[in-house]
C-alpha positions as CSV (number, residue, x, y, z in Angstrom):
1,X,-64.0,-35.2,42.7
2,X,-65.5,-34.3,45.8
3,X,-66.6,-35.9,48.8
4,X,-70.2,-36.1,50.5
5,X,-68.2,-35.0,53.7
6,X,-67.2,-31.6,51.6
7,X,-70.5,-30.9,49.7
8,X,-72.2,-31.2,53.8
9,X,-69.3,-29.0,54.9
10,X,-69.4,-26.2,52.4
11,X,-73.3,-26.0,52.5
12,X,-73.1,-26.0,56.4
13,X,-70.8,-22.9,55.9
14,X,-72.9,-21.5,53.9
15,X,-76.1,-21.9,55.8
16,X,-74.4,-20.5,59.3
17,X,-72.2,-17.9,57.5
18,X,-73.4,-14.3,59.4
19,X,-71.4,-10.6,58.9
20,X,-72.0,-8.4,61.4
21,X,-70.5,-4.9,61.4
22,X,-70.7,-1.8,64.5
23,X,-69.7,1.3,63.6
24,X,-68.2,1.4,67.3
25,X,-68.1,-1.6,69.2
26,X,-67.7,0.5,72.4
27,X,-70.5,3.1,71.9
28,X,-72.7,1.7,68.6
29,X,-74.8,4.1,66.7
30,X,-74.9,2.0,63.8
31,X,-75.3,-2.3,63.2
32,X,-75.9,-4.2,60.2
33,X,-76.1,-7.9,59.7
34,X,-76.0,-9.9,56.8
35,X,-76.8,-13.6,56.2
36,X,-77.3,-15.4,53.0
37,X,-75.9,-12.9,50.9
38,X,-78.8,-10.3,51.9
39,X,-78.9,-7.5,54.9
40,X,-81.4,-8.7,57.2
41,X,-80.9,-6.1,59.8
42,X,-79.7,-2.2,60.0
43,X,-80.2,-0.7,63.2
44,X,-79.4,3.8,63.5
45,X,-79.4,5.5,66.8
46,X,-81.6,8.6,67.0
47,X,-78.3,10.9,67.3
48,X,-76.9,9.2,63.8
49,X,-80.3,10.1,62.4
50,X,-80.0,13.2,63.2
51,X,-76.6,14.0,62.1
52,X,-74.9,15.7,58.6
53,X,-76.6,13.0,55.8
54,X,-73.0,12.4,54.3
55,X,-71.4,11.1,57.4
56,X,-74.5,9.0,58.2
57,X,-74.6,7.2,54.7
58,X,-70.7,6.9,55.1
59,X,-70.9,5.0,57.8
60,X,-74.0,2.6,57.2
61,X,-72.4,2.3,53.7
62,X,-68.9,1.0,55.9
63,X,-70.7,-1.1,58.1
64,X,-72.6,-2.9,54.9
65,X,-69.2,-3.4,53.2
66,X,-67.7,-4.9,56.7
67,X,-71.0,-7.0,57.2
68,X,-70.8,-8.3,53.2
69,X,-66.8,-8.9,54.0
70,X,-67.3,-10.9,57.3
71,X,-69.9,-12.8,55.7
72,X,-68.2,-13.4,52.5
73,X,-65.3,-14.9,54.5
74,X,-66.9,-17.4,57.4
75,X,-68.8,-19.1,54.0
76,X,-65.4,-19.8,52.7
77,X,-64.0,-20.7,55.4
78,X,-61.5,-17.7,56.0
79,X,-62.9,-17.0,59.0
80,X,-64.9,-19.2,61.5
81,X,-66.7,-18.2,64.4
């Protein structure tokens, strides 16, 4: 049976669980974020725009997977920041 102290715990975690992902943390050309289980925010530089399609929906499809990963592990406690 669980505790009061553990339901407030989890559902804290939950609530202030955020994945963020950077294609290159020194030079960025592509961010996502995710909180709640939904991407609130993708952010492309002008130059990935404009590069070759494929490599473009690589990366924001990387960055995505990283953000859901991140996220996924601060709400279960993996991971705490």
């Amino acid at each position: 049976m669980s505790t009061g102290t553990e339901f407030v715990e989890t559902t804290l975690a939950d609530a202030n669980a955020v994945g963020i992902a950077l294609d290159n943390p020194d030079d960025p050309h592509v961010a996502v974020a995710v909180h709640g289980g939904r991407i609130v925010y993708i952010s492309i530089s002008d130059p990935m725009m404009n590069s070759d399609q494929q490599e473009l929906r690589d990366v924001i499809n990387a960055c995505i997977l990283s953000a859901f990963a991140m996220w996924g592990a601060q709400r279960s406690g993996v991971v705490e920041f």
